[in-house]
GUZARO-490735 format. One record per residue (C-alpha): x, y, z. Coordinates in steps of 0.05 Angstrom, whole numbers. Example, Ala and Ser with C-alpha at 12.3 -4.5 7.8 and 13.67 -1.06 7.14 Angstrom:
# GUZARO-490735
PT       u       v       w
PT     246     -90     156
PT     273     -21     143
END
This chain:
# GUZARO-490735
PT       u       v       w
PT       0       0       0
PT      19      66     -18
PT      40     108      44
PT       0     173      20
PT      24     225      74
PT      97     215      44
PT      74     215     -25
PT      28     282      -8
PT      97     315      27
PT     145     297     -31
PT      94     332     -84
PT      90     386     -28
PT     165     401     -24
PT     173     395    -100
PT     122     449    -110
PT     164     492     -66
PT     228     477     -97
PT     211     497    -165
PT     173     555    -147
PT     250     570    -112
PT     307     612    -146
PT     379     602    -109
PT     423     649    -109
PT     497     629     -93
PT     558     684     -74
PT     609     666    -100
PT     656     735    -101
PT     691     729     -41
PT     766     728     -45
PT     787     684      18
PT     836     721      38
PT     858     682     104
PT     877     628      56
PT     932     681      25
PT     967     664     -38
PT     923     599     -45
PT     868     644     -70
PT     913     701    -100
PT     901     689    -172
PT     825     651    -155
PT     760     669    -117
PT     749     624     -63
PT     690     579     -90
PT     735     559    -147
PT     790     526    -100
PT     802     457    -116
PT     771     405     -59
PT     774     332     -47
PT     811     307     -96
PT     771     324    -159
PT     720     376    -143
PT     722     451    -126
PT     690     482     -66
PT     625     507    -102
PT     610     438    -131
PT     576     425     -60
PT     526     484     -53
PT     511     468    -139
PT     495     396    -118
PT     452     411     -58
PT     419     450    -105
PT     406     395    -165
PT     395     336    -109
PT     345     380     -70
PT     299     395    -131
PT     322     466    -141
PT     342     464    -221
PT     342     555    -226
PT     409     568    -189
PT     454     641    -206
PT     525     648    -181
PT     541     710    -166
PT     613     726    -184
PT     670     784    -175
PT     731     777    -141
PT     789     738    -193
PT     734     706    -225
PT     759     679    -292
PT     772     598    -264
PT     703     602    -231
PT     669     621    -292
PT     708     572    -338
PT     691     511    -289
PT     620     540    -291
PT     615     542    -370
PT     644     470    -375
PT     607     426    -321
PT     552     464    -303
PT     518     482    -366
PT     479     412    -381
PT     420     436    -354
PT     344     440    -385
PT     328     510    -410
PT     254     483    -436
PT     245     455    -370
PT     260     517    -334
PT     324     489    -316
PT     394     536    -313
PT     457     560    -273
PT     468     637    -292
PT     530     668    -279
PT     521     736    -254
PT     579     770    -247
PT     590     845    -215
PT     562     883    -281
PT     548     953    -256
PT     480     937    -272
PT     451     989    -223
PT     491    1053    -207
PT     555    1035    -240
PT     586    1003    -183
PT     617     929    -165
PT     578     894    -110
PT     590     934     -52
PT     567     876      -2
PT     525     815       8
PT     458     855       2
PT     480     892     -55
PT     499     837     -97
PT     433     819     -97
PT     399     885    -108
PT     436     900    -173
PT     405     826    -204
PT     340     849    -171
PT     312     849    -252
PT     337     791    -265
PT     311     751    -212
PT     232     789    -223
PT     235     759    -297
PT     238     684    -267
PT     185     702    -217
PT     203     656    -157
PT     157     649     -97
PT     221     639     -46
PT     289     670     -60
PT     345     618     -30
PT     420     650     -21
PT     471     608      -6
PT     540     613      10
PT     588     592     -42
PT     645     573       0
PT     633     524      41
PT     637     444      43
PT     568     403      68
PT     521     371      40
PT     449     392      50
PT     371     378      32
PT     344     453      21
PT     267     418      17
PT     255     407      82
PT     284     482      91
PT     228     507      49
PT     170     462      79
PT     193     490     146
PT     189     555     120
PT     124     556      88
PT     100     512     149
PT     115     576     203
PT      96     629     155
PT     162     660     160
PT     186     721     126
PT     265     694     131
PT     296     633     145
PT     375     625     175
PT     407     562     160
PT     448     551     225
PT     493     506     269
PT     528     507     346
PT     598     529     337
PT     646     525     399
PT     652     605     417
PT     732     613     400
PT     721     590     323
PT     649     632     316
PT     683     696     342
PT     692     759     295
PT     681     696     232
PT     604     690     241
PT     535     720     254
PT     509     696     314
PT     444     694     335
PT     404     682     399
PT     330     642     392
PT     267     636     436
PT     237     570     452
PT     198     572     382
PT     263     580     342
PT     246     653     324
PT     311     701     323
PT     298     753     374
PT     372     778     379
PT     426     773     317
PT     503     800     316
PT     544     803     254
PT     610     772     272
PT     623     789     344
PT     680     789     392
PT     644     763     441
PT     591     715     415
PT     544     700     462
PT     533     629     478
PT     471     586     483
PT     432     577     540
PT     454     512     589
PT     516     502     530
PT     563     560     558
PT     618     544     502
PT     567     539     441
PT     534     588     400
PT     485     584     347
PT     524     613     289
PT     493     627     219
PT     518     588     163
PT     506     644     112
PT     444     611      72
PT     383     650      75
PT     320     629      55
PT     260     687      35
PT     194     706       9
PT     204     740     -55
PT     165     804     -43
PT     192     817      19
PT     264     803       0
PT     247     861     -46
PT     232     907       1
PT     287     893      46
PT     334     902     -11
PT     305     961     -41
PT     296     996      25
PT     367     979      46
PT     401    1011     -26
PT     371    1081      -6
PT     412    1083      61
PT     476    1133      44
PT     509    1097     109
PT     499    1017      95
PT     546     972      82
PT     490     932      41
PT     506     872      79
PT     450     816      98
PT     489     806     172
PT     498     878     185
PT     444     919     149
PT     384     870     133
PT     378     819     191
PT     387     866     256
PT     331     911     236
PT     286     867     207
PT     278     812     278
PT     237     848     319
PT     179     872     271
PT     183     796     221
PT     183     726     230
PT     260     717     227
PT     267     639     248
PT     327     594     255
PT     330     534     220
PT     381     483     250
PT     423     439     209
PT     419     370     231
PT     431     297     201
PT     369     274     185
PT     379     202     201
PT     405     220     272
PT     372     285     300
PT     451     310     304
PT     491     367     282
PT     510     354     208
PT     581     347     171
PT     600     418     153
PT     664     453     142
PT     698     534     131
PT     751     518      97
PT     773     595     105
PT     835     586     130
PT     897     543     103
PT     894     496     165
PT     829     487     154
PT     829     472      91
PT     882     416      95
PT     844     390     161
PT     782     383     117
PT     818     346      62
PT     860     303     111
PT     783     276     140
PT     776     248      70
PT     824     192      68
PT     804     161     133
PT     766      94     125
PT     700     122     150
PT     702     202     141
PT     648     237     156
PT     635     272      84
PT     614     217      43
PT     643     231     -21
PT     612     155     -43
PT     548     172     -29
PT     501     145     -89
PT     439     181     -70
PT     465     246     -59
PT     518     255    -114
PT     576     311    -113
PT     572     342    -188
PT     631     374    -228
PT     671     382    -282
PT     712     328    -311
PT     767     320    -362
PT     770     261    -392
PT     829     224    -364
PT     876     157    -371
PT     859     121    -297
PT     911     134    -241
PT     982      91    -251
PT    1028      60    -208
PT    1095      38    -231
PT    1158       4    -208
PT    1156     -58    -156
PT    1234     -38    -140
PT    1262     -40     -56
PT    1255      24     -42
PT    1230      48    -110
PT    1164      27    -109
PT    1105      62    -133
PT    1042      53     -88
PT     994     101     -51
PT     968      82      21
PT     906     120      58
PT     900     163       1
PT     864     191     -59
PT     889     199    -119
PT     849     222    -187
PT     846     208    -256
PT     918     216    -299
PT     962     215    -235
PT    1025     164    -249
PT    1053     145    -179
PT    1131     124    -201
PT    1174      89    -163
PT    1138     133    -105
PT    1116     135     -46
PT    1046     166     -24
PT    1011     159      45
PT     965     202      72
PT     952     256      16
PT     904     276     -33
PT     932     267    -105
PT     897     308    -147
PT     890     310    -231
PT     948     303    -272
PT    1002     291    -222
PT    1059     267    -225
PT    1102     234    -172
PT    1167     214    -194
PT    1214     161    -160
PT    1250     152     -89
PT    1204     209     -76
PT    1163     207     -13
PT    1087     252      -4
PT    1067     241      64
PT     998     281     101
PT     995     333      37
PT     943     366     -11
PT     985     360     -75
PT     930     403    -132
PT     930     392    -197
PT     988     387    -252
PT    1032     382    -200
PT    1102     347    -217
PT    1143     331    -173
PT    1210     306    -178
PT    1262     254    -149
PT    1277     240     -83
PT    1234     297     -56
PT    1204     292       2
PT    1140     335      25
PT    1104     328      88
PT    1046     368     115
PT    1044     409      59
PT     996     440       8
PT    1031     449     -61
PT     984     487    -116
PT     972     475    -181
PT    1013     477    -229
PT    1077     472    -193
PT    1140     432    -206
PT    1183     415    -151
PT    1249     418    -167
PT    1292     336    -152
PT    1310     334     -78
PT    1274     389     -57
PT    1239     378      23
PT    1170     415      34
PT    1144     406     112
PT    1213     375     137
PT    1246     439     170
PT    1207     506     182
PT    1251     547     177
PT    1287     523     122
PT    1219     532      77
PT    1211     601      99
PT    1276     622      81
PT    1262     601       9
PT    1199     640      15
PT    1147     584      38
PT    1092     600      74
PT    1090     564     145
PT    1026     573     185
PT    1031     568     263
PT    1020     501     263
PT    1082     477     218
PT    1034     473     157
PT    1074     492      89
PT    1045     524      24
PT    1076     517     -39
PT    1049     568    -100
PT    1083     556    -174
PT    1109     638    -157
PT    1142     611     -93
PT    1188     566    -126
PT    1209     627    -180
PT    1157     601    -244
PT    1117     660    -240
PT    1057     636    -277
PT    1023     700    -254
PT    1066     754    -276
PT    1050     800    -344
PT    1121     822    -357
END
């Protein structure tokens, strides 16, 4: 027998999802991650072994029934775009199906997006000619993986004006990084702070807050007002923390909408990346046996782009000049020679030549690196080509004498303009 009441609440969320536009920003330049995202925006920074960072908001979006999705782009955008144009432009235009880019235009007043807010004001047209009920803006920079339709029926099931995606963050990491807001026993926001100092923490959990995650979820028409009253104010910032939320709590139904695993009522896998260490933390969960991203996951697929490569190689069966890769990942067109990997991501068209040793790194794409290196707890970019003998990770000091850079915690970045190829440069 058919169990109706499902059935009923499937057509019900679908109804809601297509009636949805999300909006995804995607401008932001990252700049705690330094010369990783020096010549990239931040959503377009390779993750996991094959994808990029905004591959995870574009698939919540596809698995969760929202197919009208515009990515909002402006800082260094010209990678984000091209990965954009190439893997995410299968989609349905007859079925009212697409992925817009929307880059900073001067569309309205001859300016670049001055803020969150903004960046959505000056596409206000745009978005009016698709005629959504719900307006959904999401964060383009972080890693999770998330059903948006039970966002919506919880939304349209408390007649809210606005709905904040958000999670319990220990106070230390939530502090001048995230809005925080406090809740009443309903779940309605009766107090929000844009990145404090001091967050304050939730009641009876004295080292938690409830921290925003950046998605918000809106009625159309009164999105539009928000936005439109907000561009006339000379002293804005035309930020949705700053500008729109605070204001709006007190006279709207503002509610916060918790992120939890659905199977098991706790807080769900999600990760800023915004820093280097945290960015090689989130990549180093992936090669454990049982991480908690599942990147496997046949019912809630990661999309991207993908080149058409030659599978992954391993060659040489030599003492001490063997090529084989041990709790790791390694992608498409990578030949593992005479190596030695454990630990590490391997991503694209790598190349890891023999007595070498890679040991707890994030090696990016067309990476080649040479003979009897050896690299430890490091994160070498794209492009790069490390030089026979050279040791990444081993000695601190030693890498930031040759112009390395060496976070607090002994973590090493390698860019191709660190090691004198200057990619980058014009002249």
């Amino acid at each position: 027998m058919i169990d109706t009441k499902q059935t009923d609440d499937q057509r019900f969320v679908s109804r809601l999802t297509r009636d949805t536009i999300a909006l995804i920003l995607a401008g932001g330049q990252g700049s705690r991650l330094h010369e990783l995202t020096e010549w990239r925006a931040k959503p377009a920074l390779y993750f996991g072994g094959k994808f990029r960072i905004i591959d995870f908001a574009l698939s919540n979006c596809i698995n969760s029934g929202v197919r009208r999705i515009g990515v909002l782009t402006q800082y260094k955008a010209h990678s984000l775009i091209r990965h954009l144009v190439n893997g995410w432009s299968w989609f349905q235009a007859a079925q009212r199906e697409f992925v817009d880019i929307l880059p900073a235009s001067q569309r309205v007043g001859g300016e670049w997006y001055r803020g969150t807010a903004d960046a959505i004001y000056q596409n206000l047209d745009i978005i009016r000619t698709h005629e959504p009920g719900h307006v959904l803006i999401l964060a383009g920079d972080h890693i999770y993986k998330m059903d948006y339709g039970p966002l919506l029926a919880a939304h349209h099931a408390e007649n809210a004006d606005m709905t904040i995606s958000c999670l319990e963050l220990p106070l230390e990491e939530a502090a001048g990084q995230f809005g925080v807001m406090t809740v009443d026993k309903t779940g309605r926001i009766i107090d929000f702070h844009e990145k404090p100092e001091k967050p304050n923490p939730i009641p009876g959990k004295p080292d938690l807050c409830l921290a925003s995650m950046g998605n918000y979820l809106f009625n159309t028409e009164f999105l539009y007002e928000q936005l439109i009253r907000n561009a006339d104010m000379k002293e804005s910032n035309h930020d949705f923390g700053r500008d729109i939320i605070p204001p709006i709590i007190k006279n709207y139904r503002v509610l916060a909408y918790p992120f939890r695993d659905p199977e098991t009522g706790k807080q769900a896998y999600w990760r800023d990346v915004g820093t280097l260490d945290a960015f090689w933390e989130a990549n180093m969960e992936l090669v454990s046996v049982t991480p908690q991203l599942n990147l496997y996951d046949k019912k809630w697929p990661v999309f991207t782009h993908q080149w058409q490569t030659a599978p992954a190689k391993f060659v040489f069966d030599e003492h001490e000049r063997r090529g084989q890769a041990i709790q790791s990942m390694v992608s498409g067109d990578c030949v593992i020679s005479g190596a030695s990997v454990h630990g590490s991501l391997i991503f694209q068209r790598c190349r890891v030549h023999s007595y070498s040793h890679v040991t707890d790194s994030v090696i990016l794409p067309d990476v080649d690196i040479g003979r009897n290196c050896r690299i430890h707890r490091a994160i070498v970019d794209r492009g790069s080509v490390i030089p026979n003998g050279m040791e990444i990770g081993i000695d601190a000091a030693a890498d930031r004498e040759r112009g390395f850079r060496v976070t607090d915690s002994g973590l090493t970045l390698v860019t191709p303009d660190m090691i004198g190829m200057n990619l980058h440069h014009t002249r």
